[in-house]
C-alpha positions as CSV (number, residue, x, y, z in Angstrom):
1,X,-104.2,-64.6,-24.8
2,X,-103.3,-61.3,-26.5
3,X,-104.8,-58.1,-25.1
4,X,-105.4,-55.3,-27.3
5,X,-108.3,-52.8,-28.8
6,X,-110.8,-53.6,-31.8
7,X,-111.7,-51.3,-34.0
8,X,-114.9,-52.2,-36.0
9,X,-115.6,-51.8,-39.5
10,X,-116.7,-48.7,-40.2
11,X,-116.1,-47.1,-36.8
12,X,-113.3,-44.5,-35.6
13,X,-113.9,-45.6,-31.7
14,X,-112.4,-48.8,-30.4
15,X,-113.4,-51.1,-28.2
16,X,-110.9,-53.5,-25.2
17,X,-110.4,-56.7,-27.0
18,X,-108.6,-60.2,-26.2
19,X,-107.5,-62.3,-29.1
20,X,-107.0,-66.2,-29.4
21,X,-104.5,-67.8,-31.4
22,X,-104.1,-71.9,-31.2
23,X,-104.4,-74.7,-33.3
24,X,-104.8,-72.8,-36.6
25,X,-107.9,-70.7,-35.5
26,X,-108.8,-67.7,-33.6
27,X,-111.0,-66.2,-31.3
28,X,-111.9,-62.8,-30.5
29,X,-113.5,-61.3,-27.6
30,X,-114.3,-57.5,-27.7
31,X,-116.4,-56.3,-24.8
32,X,-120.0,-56.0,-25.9
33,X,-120.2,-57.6,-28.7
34,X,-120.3,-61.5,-29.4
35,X,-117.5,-63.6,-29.6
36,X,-115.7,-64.0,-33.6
37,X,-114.1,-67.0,-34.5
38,X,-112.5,-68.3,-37.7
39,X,-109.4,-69.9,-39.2
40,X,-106.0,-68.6,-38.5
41,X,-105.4,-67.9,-42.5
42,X,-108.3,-65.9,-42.6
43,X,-106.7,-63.1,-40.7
44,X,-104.2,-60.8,-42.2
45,X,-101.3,-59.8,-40.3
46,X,-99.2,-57.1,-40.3
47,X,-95.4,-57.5,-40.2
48,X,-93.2,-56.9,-37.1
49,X,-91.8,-53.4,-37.4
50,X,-89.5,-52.9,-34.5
51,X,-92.0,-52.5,-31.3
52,X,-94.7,-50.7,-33.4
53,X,-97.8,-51.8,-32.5
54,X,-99.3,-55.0,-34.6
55,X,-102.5,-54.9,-36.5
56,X,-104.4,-58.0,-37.2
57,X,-107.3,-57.3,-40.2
58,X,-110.5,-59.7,-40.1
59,X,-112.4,-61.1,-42.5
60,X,-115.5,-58.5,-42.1
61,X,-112.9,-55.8,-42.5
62,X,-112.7,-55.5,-38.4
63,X,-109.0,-54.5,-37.1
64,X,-107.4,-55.7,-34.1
65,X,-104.4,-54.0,-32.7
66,X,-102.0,-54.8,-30.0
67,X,-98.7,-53.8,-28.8
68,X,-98.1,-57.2,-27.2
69,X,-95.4,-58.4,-30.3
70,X,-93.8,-61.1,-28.8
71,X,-97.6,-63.2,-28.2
72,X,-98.2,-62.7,-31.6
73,X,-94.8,-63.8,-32.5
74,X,-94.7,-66.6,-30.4
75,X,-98.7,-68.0,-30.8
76,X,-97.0,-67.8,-34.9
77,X,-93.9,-69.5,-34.7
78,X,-95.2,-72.7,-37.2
79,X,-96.8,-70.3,-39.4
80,X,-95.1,-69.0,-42.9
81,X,-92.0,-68.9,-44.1
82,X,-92.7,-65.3,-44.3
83,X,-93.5,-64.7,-40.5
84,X,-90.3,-66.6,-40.1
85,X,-87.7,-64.3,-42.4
86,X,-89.7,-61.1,-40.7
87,X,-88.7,-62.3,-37.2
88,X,-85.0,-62.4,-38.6
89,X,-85.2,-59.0,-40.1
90,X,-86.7,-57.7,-36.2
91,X,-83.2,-59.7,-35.0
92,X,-81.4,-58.1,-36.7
93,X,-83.2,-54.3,-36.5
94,X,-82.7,-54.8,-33.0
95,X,-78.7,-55.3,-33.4
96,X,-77.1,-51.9,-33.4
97,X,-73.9,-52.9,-35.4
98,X,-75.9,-54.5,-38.0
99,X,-78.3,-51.4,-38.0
100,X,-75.3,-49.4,-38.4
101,X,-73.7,-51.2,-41.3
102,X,-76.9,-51.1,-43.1
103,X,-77.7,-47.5,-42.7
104,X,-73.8,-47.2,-44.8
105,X,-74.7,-49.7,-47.2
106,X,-77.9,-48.1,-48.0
107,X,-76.0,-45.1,-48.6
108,X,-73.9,-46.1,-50.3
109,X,-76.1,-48.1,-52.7
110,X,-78.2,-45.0,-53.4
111,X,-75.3,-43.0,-53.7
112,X,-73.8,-44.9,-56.2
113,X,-77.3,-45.7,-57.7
114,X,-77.4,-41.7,-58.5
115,X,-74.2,-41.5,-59.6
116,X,-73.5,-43.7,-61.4
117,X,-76.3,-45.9,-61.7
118,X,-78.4,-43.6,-63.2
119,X,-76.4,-41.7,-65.7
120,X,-76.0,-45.1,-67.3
121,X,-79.4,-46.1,-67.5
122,X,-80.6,-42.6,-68.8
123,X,-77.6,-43.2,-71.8
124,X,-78.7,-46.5,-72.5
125,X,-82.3,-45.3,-72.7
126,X,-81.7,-42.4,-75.1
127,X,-79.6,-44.0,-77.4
128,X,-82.0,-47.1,-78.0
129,X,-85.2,-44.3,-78.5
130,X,-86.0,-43.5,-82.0
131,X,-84.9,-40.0,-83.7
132,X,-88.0,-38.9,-83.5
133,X,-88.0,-38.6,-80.4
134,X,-85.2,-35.7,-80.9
135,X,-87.9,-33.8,-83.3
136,X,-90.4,-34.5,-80.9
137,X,-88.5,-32.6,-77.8
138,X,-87.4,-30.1,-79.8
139,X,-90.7,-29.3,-81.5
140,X,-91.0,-25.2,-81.7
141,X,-88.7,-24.8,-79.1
142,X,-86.8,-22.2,-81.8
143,X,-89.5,-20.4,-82.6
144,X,-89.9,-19.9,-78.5
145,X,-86.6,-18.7,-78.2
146,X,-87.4,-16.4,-81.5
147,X,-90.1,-15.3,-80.5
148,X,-89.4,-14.6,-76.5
149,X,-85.2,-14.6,-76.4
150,X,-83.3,-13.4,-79.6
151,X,-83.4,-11.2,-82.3
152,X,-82.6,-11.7,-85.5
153,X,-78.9,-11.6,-86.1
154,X,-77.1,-8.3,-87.6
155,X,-74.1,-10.5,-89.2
156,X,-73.5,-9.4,-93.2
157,X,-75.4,-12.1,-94.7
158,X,-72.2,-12.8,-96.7
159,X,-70.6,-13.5,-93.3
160,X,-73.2,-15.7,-92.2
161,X,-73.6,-17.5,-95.4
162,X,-69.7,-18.4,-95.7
163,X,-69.7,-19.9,-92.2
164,X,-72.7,-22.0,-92.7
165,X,-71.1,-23.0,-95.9
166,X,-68.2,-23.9,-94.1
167,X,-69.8,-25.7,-91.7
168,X,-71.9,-28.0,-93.6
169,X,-68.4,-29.1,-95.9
170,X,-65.5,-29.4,-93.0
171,X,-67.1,-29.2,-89.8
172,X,-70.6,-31.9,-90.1
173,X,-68.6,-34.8,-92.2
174,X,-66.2,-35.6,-89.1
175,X,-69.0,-37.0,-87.3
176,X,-69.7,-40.3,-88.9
177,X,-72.4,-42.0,-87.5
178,X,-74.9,-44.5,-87.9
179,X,-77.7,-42.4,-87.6
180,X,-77.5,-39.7,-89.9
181,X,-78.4,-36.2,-88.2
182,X,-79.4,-33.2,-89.8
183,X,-77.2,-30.2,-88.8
184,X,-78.3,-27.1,-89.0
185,X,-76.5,-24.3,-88.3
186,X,-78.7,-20.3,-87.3
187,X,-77.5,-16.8,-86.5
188,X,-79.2,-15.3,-84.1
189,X,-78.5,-12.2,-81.5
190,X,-79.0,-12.5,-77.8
191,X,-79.9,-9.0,-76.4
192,X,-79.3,-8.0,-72.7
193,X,-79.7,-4.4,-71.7
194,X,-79.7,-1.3,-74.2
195,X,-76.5,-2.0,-76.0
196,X,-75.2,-5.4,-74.8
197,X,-75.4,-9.0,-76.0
198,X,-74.3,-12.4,-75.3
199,X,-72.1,-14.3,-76.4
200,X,-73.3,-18.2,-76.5
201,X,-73.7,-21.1,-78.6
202,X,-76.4,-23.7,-77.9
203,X,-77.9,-27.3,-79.8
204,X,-80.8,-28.7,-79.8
205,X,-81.8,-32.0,-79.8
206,X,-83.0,-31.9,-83.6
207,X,-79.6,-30.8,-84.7
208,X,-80.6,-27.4,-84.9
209,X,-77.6,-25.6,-84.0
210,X,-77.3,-21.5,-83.0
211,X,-74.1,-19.0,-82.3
212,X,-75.0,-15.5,-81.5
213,X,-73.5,-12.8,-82.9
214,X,-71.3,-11.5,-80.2
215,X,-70.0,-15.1,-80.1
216,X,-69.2,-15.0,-83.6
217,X,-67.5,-10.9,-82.9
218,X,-65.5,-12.3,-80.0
219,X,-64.0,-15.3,-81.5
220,X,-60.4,-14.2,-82.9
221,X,-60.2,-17.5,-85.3
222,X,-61.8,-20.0,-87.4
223,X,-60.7,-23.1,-85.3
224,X,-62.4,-21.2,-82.0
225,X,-65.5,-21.0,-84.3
226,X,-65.2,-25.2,-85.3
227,X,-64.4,-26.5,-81.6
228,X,-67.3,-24.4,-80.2
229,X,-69.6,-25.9,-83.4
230,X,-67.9,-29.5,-82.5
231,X,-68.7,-29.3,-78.8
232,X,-72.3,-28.6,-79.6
233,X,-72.6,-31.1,-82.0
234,X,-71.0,-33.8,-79.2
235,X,-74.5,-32.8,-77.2
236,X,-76.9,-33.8,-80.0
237,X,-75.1,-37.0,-81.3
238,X,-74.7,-38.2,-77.1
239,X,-78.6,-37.2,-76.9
240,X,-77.8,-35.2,-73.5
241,X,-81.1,-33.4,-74.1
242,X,-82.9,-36.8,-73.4
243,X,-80.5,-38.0,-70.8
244,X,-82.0,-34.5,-68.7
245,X,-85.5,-35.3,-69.6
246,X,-85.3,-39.2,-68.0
247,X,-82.7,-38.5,-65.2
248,X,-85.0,-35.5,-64.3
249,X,-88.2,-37.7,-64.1
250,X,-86.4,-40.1,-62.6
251,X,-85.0,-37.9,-59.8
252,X,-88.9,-36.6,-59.3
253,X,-90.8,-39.7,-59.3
254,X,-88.1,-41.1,-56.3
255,X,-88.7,-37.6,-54.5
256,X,-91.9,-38.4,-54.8
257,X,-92.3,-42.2,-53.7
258,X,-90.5,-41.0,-50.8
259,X,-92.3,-37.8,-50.0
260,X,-95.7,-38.0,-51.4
261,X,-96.5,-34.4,-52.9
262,X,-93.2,-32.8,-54.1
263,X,-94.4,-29.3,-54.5
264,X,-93.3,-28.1,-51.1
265,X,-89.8,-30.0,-51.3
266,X,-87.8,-26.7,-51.9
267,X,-88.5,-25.3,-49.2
268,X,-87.3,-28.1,-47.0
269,X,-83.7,-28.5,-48.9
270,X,-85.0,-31.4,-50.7
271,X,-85.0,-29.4,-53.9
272,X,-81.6,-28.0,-53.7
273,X,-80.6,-31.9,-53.1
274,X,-82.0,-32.7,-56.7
275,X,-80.0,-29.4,-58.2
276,X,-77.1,-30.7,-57.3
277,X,-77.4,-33.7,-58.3
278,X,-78.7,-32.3,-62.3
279,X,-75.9,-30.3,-62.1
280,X,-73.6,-32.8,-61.7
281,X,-75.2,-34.6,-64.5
282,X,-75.1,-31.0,-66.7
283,X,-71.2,-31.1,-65.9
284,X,-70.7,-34.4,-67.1
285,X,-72.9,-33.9,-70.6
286,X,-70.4,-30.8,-71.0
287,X,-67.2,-33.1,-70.3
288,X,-68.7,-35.2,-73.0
289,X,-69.4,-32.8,-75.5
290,X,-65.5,-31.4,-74.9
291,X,-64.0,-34.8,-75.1
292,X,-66.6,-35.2,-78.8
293,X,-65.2,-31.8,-79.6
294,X,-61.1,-32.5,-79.2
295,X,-61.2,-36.0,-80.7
296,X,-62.6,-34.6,-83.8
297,X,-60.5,-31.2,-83.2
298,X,-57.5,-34.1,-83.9
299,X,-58.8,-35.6,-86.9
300,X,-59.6,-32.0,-88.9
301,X,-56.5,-30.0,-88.0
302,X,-58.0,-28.0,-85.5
303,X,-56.5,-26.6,-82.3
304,X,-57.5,-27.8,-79.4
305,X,-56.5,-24.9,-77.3
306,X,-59.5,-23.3,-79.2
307,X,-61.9,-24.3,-77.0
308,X,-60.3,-22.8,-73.6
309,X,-59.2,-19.4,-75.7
310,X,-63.0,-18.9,-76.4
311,X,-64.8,-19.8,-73.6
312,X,-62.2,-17.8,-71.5
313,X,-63.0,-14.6,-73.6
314,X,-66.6,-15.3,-73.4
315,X,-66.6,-15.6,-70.1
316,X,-64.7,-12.2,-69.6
317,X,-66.8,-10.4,-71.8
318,X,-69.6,-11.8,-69.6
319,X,-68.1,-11.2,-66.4
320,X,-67.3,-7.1,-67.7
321,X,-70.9,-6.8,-68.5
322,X,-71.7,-7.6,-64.9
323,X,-69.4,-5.0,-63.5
324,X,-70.9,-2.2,-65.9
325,X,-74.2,-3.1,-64.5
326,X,-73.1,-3.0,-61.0
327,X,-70.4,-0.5,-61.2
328,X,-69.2,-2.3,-58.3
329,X,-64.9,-3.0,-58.1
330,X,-65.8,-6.2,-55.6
331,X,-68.5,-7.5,-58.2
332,X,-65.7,-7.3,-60.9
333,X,-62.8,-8.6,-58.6
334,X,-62.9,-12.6,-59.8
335,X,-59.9,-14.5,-59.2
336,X,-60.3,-18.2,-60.5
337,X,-57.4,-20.8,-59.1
338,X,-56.5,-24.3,-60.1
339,X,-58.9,-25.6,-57.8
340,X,-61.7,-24.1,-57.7
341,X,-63.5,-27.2,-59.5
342,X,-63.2,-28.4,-55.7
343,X,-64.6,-26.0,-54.1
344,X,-68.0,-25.9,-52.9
345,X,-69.0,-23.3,-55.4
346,X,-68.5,-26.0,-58.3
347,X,-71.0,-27.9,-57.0
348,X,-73.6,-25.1,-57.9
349,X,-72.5,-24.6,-61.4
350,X,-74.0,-26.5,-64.6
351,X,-70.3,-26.3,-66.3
352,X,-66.7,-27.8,-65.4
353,X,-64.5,-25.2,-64.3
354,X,-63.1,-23.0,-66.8
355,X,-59.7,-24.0,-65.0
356,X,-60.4,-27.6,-65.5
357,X,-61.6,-27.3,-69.2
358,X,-58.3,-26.2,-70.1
359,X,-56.2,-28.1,-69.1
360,X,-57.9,-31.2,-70.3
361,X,-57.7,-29.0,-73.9
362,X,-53.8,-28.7,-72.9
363,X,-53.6,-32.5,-72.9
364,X,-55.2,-32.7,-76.4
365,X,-52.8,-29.9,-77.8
366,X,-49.7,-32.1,-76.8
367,X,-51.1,-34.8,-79.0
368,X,-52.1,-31.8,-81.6
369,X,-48.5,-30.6,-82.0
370,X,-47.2,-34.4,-82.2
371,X,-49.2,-34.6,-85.3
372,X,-51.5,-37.2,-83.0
373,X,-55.3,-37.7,-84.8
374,X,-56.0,-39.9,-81.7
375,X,-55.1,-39.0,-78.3
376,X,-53.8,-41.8,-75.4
């Protein structure tokens, strides 16, 4: 005999119930009512789940519930092979080592699931979609950033001409691929404030590649020009654009098999859990555009060194613009060391480390002035 409560179909209120189990069949007595009986396999019953309390569904939709574990267990013991593996999994839930060990394994399945599990998959998954699906995601995205972000460019059209020209002849042929993308190369400027601009270079996805004029002002060479154009190329021929798209979906429908409605996860840390991890991602896409970027710098004669030269002077002229806004001294005191990829700031950021960026273009020089096309 196993005592418990019965709730009815259809009813919130319960009833004191005693429940039956022997000989493959059942019976049910709940005060007031007549007695039910039936065939064991008729009834479906809940898994154990530590000492939570079971519930035990009739056929007419009726629900038995009982805190009494071990009857049920027992009065089941010759039941299914299911029943059976369930009362292992309670053995073990109820061994603290094991319970231990499992909570690290977990961990460290999902961990390694994220990333590198993930990253992976999302490659694999871009690469084997069609080009369309480029055009697709970039679909009036420029005339957006037209329309809502940049101006049209002030370069001499002479200027812009001759490096577009350049670009198409030396720059697009080093990338030999099966697949063969359509690079396109805009001018555009960037305002910020009255008299300010920025100084950036961005791909997207459809090949459609843009430099802004202050880029274009602060670079002091052609070859800083070329690495900056290569780098951005390495993001459209690895896809990363896609990559974002599927690990971001991926990242929201898991937040959202384990939390249900996702909209208030930012303010309970969750979000700032799946920034870090897409900015991790981000960081990688850029190491893999710079590594696209120097192998090709090899092949065409270009410096590597390029690369860290530029993005340090960009990220100067950025870093004076913020102290002219803020005329403050401690807002334009920045002191970057040889670490600083490991510090907890570097987490936040969407970029390696200007610190680490060069001297993995320091590497690639060596190899540069060796006469190297391909670097060990």
């Amino acid at each position: 005999m196993i005592e418990g409560k019965c709730y009815l179909a259809g009813r919130s209120d319960f009833n004191p119930a005693k429940l039956y189990l022997q000989a493959g069949g059942f019976q049910l007595h709940v005060e007031g009512y007549p007695t039910v009986t039936g065939s064991i396999v008729q009834l479906r019953i809940a898994d154990r789940l530590g000492n939570i309390a079971r519930k035990i569904t009739l056929p007419d939709g009726a629900v038995f519930e009982t805190a009494d574990n071990d009857a049920i267990d027992s009065a089941l013991a010759n039941a299914s092979p299911s029943t059976h593996f369930m009362k292992f999994v309670h053995v073990l839930e109820r061994n603290m080592a094991v319970a231990v060990v499992s909570i690290f394994i977990s961990a460290a399945v999902i961990f390694s699931s994220f990333k590198w599990g993930l990253p992976a998959a999302s490659h694999i998954a871009a690469q084997a979609l069609p080009a369309s699906a480029n055009q697709v995601l970039s679909s009036n995205v420029l005339e957006f950033l037209d329309e809502h972000i940049f101006e049209a460019s002030t370069l001499e059209n002479d200027k812009q001409e001759q490096l577009r020209q350049h670009f198409v002849d030396s720059i697009v042929p080093l990338y030999q691929g099966e697949e063969a993308t359509e690079f396109t190369l805009h001018f555009r400027l960037w305002p910020v404030g009255d008299d300010k601009s920025i100084p950036n270079a961005l791909a997207l996805p459809s090949g459609d590649i843009i430099v802004t004029d202050r880029f274009v002002e602060l670079a002091q060479s052609q070859d800083e020009i070329d690495i900056v154009l290569l780098h951005e190329m390495g993001h459209v021929v690895e896809r990363h654009s896609l990559e974002q798209v599927i690990e971001g979906s991926v990242i929201v429908i898991v937040a959202s098999m384990a939390f249900g409605d996702v909209s208030w996860l930012a303010d309970m840390g969750v979000g700032l859990g799946s920034f870090f991890i897409s900015s991790f991602y981000s960081r990688s896409h850029e190491s893999e555009a710079d590594k696209f970027a120097y192998e090709r710098s090899l092949q065409a004669g270009i410096s590597p060194q390029s690369l860290g030269l530029i993005l340090s002077r960009m990220e100067q002229d950025m870093d004076a613009y913020s102290c002219d806004e803020t005329e403050s001294e401690h807002a334009c005191t920045r002191v970057e060391s040889p670490d600083d990829e490991g510090s907890v700031s570097s987490y936040f950021s969407t970029h390696p480390s200007s610190a680490e960026r060069t001297a993995i273009g320091n590497q690639y020089q060596l190899c540069f002035e060796q006469g190297l096309t391909r670097c060990p």
